[in-house]
N, C-alpha and C positions, 0 to 999 in steps of 0.2 A: 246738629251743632250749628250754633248762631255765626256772623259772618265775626263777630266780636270774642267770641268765647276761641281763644287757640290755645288753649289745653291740649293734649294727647290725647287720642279713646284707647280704652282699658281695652286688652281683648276680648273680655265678654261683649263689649260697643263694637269691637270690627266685629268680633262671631259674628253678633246680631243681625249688620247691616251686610255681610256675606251672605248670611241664609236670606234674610228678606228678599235680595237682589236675585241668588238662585232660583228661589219660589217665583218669583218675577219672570225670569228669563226662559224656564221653565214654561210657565204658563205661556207667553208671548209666542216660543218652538209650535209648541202644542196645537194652541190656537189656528198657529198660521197653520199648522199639519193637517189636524184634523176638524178643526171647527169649533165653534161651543158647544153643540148639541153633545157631541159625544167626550168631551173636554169634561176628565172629571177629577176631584182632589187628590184620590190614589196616583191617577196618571199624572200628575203638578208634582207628588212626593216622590213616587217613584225615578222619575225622570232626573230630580234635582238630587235624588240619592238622600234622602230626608225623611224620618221618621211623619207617619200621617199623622198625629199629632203637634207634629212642628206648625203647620199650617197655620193652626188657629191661635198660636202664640203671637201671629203676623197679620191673619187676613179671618175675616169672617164668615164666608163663602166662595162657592167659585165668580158668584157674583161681585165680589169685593172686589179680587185677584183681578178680573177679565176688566173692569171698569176702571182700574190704577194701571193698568197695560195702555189699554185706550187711552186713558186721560195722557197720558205720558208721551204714546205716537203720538198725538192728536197735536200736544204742547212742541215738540220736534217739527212736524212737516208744516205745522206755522210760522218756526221760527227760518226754517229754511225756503219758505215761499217770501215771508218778507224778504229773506235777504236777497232772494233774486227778484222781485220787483225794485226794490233799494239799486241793485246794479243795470236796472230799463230807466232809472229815472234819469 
């Protein structure tokens, strides 16, 4: 949803952006648990309590899933390293 568009989302748009987020948070649990090696899409469904077919409604791979994890911390402990150099200046 654009910063312009304030409509409502329908609840098939919350479902949606729920399950994404699960499958996310899921994966991110996991990852830190047990690693990527062994980090696999059953264990992403199971975990989020989510049909294994839901995944790929969302995400392409567990490669997909594990690199939108990342890109995400990565985008966070950026934004909170500027802020502490911001407060040494």
């Amino acid at each position: 949803m654009s910063v312009i568009d304030t409509r409502q989302l329908t609840r098939a748009e919350r479902r949606k952006i729920q399950t994404y987020e699960a499958l996310k948070d899921s994966a991110r649990a996991l990852f830190m648990e047990i690693g990527y090696d062994d980090l696999t899409i059953k264990a992403i469904t199971d975990h989020a309590d989510l049909g294994y077919g839901t995944f790929y409604l969302h995400f392409e791979s567990k490669d997909d899933i594990v690199w939108t994890v990342l890109e995400e911390w990565l985008e966070v402990e950026t934004e909170a390293t500027n802020q502490r150099v911001m407060h040494l200046e």
